[in-house]
TORFI-380688 format. One record per residue (C-alpha): x, y, z. Coordinates in steps of 0.02 Angstrom, whole numbers, plus 50000, padded with zeros to 5 digits. Layout:
<gukes>
XYZ...
</gukes>
This chain:
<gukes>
500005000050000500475018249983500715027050150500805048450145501835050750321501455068550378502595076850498502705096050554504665099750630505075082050599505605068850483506455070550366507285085550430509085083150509508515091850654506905086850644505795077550807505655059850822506535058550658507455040450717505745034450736505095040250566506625033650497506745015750581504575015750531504895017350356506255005950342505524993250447504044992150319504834989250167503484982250082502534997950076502875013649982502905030850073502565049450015503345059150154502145078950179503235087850282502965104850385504645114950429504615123650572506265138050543507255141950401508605135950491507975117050488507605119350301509385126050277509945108250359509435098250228508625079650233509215063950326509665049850200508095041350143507605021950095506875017649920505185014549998505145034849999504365038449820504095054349852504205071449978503415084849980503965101050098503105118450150503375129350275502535134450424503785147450487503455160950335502075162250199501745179350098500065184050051499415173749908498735189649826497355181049777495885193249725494285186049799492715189149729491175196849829490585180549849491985172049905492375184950021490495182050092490765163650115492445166850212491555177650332490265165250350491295149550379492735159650476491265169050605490485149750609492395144850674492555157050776490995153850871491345136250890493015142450969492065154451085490805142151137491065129851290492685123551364494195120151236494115100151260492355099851174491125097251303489575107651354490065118351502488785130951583489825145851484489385136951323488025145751186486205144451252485435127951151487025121251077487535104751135489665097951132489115088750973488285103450896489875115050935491045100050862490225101250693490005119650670491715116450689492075104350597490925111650454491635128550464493465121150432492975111950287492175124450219493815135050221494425122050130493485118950001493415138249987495355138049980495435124249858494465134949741495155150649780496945146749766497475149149936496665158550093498205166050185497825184950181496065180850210496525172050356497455188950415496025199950365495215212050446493695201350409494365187250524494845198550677493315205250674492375188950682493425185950828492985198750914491185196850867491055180150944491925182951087490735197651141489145186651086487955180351248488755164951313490645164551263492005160051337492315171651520494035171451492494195178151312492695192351333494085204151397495105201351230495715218151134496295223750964498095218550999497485201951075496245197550950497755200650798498855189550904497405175450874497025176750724498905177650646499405161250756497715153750694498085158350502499865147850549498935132550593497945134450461499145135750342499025118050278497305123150195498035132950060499405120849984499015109349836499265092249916497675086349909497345081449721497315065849650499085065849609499515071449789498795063349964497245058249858498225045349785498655038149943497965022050037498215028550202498775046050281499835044350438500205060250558501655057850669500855070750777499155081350817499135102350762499655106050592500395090850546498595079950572497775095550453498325087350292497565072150348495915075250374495865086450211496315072250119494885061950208493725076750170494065078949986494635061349936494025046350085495735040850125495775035050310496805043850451497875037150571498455047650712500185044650828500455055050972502155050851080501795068351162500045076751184500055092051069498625100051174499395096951328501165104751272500015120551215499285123551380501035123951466501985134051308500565145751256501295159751337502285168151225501665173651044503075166650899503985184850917504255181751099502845193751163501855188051319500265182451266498975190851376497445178351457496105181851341497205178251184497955161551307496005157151325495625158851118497125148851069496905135451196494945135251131495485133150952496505119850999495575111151092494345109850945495635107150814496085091550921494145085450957494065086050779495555075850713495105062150870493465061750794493935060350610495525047550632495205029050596496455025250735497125036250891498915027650945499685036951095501405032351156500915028651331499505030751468499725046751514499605054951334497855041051306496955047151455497355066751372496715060751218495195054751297494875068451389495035078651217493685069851141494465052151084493465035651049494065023051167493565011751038494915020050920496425021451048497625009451028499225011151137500965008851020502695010151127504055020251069505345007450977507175009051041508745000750963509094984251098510714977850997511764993051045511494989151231511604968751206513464965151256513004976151416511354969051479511934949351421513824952051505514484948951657514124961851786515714973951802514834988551875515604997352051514334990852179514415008652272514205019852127512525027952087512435033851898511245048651829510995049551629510195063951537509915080551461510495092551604509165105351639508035110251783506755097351749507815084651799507875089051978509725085651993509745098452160508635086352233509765072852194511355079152264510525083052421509915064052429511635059052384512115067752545511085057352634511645040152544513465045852595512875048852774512435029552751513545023352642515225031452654516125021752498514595029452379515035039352224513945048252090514235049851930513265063851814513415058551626512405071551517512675086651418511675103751479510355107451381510335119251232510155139851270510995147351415509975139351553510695122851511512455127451541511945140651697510985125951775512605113651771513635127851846512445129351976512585109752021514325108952013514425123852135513025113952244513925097952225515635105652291514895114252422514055097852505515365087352472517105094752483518595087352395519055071752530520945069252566521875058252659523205073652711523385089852717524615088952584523605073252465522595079752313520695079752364519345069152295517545072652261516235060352263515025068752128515735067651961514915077151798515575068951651514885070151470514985054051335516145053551209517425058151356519005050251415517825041551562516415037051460516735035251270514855027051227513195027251308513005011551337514595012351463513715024851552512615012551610513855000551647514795012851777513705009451913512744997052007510965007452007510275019651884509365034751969507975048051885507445060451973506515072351863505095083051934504215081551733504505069051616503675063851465504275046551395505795041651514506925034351349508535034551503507355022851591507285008251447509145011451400509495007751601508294992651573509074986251411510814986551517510044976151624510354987951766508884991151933508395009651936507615020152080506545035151990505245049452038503475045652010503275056351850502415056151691502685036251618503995031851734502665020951817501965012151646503715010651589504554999351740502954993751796503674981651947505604980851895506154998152017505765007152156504765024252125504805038052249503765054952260504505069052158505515082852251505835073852404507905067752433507445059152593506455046352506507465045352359509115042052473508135027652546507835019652405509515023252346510035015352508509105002252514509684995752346511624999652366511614988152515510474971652428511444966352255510394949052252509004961852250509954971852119510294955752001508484950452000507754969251974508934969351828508474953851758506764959351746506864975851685507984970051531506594957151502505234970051516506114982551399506474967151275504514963251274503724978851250505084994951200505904986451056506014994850867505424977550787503584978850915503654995450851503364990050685502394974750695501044986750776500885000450654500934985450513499464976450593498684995050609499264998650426498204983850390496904982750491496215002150439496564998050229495434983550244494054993250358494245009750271494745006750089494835023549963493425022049830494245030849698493515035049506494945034149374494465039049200495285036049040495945052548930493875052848847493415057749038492465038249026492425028049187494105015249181493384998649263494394990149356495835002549346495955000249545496114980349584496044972149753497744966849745498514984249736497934984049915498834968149975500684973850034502104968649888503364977949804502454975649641501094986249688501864999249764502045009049598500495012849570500495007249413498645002449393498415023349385499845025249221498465020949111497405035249151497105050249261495815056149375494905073849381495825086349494496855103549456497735113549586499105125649593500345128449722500475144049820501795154249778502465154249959502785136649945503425136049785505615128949785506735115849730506795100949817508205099749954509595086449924509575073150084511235073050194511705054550317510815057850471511865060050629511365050950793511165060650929511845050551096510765063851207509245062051088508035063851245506325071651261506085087351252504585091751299505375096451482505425113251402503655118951384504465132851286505195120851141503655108251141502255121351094501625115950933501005136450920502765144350942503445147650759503765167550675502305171350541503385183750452503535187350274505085177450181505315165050054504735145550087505275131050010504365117349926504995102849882504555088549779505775074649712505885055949650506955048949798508245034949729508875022249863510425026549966511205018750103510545015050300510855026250430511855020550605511165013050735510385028650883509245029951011507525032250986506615051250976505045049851063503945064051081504025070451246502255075551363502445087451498501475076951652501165080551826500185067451882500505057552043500445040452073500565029752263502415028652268503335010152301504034996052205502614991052072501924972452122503084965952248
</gukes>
């Protein structure tokens, strides 16, 4: 079958998130044939260029989200009176109820969740079909016309408390961040030689990148699948409050945004064939946003296991008093809280050492936050000497991989007896598996998946509390039968369920399971504009490298014209090897960097791309990307089933 993979900031972009898990997906499903639709985020990531890419990948297709000029399109008194009508319709869906999609007492008088869900769902359609005529909406969407349907439905009886206070300067906040996300509805992929043509459309994430999708289930039937690794809505709320130029966002324009998408996300839940979130945590958001149980199927990330093999299978080497932290150094990782438990564990255990492997953070509060935990770390523990005249020691290391000390990640793991996370938010925990796949125990903060992920195989603690975390520390530093058989568990827990090849036996199954359910009924005509029977067998359907192709459609074409805007008109960009990452972590600790809504809307010169992708050679083995969710849920702290 024929897969169109849509990403926004992602794959196939060098920099691009969860681009190792793109990557490994397509390769993994050779059998298939992929048309890549990808979103860029910054000029910057354009500028990068393309990781290498398999011969499964037929085809990509790039636009940006970070710049579009007006489409000068000339609209017609008519079309300008259905954009008012369909944009005021949106905007009173927005304005009406809470931004999840259920009734709420601040909801329009009469209008039930449902209701509000498809005069939102109608009004976004209608944009589109208006766009697909049109040529493009984008200086529409900027219009006076669509501020001042804004503003009209958020003074209307009913709406929203929080965004009736909204002004001028608010309200042209919301609509230019709205005219981003909808940006998707004025580019030409949605023909029948585009995602039309396609057997299946498959976001990699919710916002902008979903769009595409369920335009091409709108104007053509082909089925949706949605992945989520990191709750788009939930990495909104905690990033929303600064507009793309930096500017605080003031509350009523926080409220509209959040509204908008909250609907945007009701909608694509409600249109997707299949909802697969990466975890618990980011399922019980989705259902809260409006998501079919019946439709939620849960898919683990997929990390490489081989690299980590001669580790987790060899004999145990590892200092029995050493306590080893791995990560992205930043202040979501607590470390404060775990030097001041590692002044307890010495206090216990005098022969205990800890050992920091990580690299700070990008920006300047990565490398201000190490400073200030080295400074911490010297002042609780100061250097220990035997003599006045003996160089000092200190307990607390801070080493980074690729050192003299540690040369891979995988002997990170191996230089100590007990892996320790102490984050205060965490999305996916990938240090977690890695610690699991080495076969090592781990004690960790009750955070986000941490829970899900080691189910009984470690000890779990509350979050910002070093007493509790030294005792479990402790208690593990002083037990190594209890070590060995915590270990041997968690390596066969991470081999059962966090592997790359699980990873892609699900989405296959899924792949499979949604074609035969949902299949595209599509009309192919021959050059007299006649009906071509059988021009779409049932076998093009059934996975096979001979009908990946498409070569049932070479003998004639189906109706469909489109031209691209001229903001996202560019050569294609030639693809460069991708680069593993060793600190390839989550990162949606920073609510700053996980906002789907941060992005500039200024004026400039897009790219996009379209190519004929030859086969080239594999990438190297690196640790999976997972999308990260921001979570502060609490669980009952203690081992999992003992």
């Amino acid at each position: 079958m024929r897969i169109g993979l849509l990403t926004e900031g992602g794959y196939p972009y060098v920099s691009g998130e969860a681009r190792l898990w793109c990557d490994r997906l397509v390769r993994g499903l050779g059998q298939h044939a992929f048309d890549i639709y990808a979103l860029s985020r910054s000029e910057h990531q354009e500028d990068e260029g393309w990781v290498q890419l398999p011969p499964q990948v037929s085809r990509v297709r790039t636009a940006p989200l970070w710049t579009a000029e007006d489409d000068g399109a000339a609209h017609g008194r008519r079309a300008r009176r259905r954009f008012a009508e369909y944009y005021g319709d949106l905007a009173r869906a927005v304005c009406a109820g809470d931004s999840a999609g259920s009734a709420t007492a601040g909801g329009i008088p009469g209008d039930t969740s449902e209701e509000v869900a498809d005069r939102f769902g109608s009004a976004l359609y209608g944009l589109a079909e208006l766009a697909r005529e049109e040529g493009g909406l984008v200086g529409a969407l900027r219009s006076e016309t669509a501020v001042r349907a804004l503003e009209r439905a958020c003074r209307a009886p009913g709406a929203l408390r929080a965004a009736r206070g909204a002004r001028v300067p608010d309200l042209l906040s919301v609509a230019s961040q709205v005219e981003r996300t909808l940006r998707p509805l004025s580019l030409d992929w949605y023909e029948d030689d585009g995602l039309g043509s396609v057997d299946l459309c498959h976001a990699t994430s919710g916002g902008p990148a979903a769009l595409p999708g369920l335009l091409a289930r709108h104007f053509s039937g082909v089925p949706l699948l949605v992945t989520e690794y990191g709750v788009q809505l939930r990495a909104h709320y905690l990033g929303a409050h600064e507009d793309p130029e930096g500017r605080t966002t003031p509350a009523p324009a926080r409220a509209l945004l959040a509204a908008f998408h909250g609907r945007l996300a009701a909608e694509t839940y409600r249109q997707a064939a299949v909802v697969t979130p990466g975890n618990t945590h980011a399922r019980r958001w989705q259902e809260r946003c409006g998501a079919d149980r019946a439709k939620i199927r849960t898919v683990y990330p997929g990390m490489e296991a081989s690299r980590f093999a001669h580790v987790g299978e060899g004999a145990e080497h590892a200092d029995p008093d050493t306590l080893v932290w791995v990560g992205r150094i930043e202040p979501a990782k607590d470390l404060v809280s775990l030097l001041h438990a590692f002044a307890e564990v010495r206090a216990e255990e005098p022969k205990a050492r800890l050992r920091i492997v990580g690299a700070p953070a990008d920006g300047p509060e990565g490398e201000t936050y190490l400073a200030h935990c080295r400074a911490l770390a010297a002042r609780l523990f100061p250097d220990e000497t035997e003599g006045v005249h003996a160089v000092g020691d200190n307990p607390v290391s801070f080493e980074a991989i690729g050192g003299p000390e540690v040369s891979t990640l995988p002997e990170a793991y191996t230089a100590g007896a007990v892996v320790v996370l102490s984050s205060v938010v965490e999305g996916f925990p990938i240090s977690l598996i890695e610690a699991m796949f080495c076969g090592r125990p781990t004690v960790s903060t009750d955070v986000g998946a941490v829970v899900e992920v080691i189910g009984g195989t470690g000890l779990v603690v509350p979050p910002r509390d070093p007493r509790a975390l030294a005792e479990a520390c402790v208690a593990l530093l002083r037990d190594p039968e209890r070590r060995a058989r915590l270990g041997a568990a968690a390596r066969a827990r991470a081999l059962e369920l966090f592997t790359v090849e699980q990873n892609i036996t699900a989405f296959h199954s899924i792949y499979l399971d949604i074609v035969s359910r949902c299949p595209v009924q599509r009309v192919v005509v021959d050059d007299a504009g006649e009906p071509l029977p059988f021009a779409v067998p049932a076998e093009a359907h059934v996975p096979g490298r001979w009908a990946e192709s498409g070569r049932w459609a070479e003998s004639g074409t189906r109706l469909g014209a489109g031209r691209p805007p001229g903001w996202a008109a560019g050569p294609p960009v030639r693809g460069v090897p991708l680069d593993p990452d060793p600190y390839d972590m989550p990162a949606a600790s920073d609510p700053g960097v996980a906002a789907v809504a941060a992005g500039a809307a200024g004026a400039g010169a897009g790219a996009l791309g379209e190519s004929d992708v030859s086969g080239v050679s594999g990438v190297e083995d690196a640790m999976a990307s997972a999308a990260s969710d921001v979570s502060d849920a609490r669980v009952p702290a203690g081992e999992g089933a003992r």
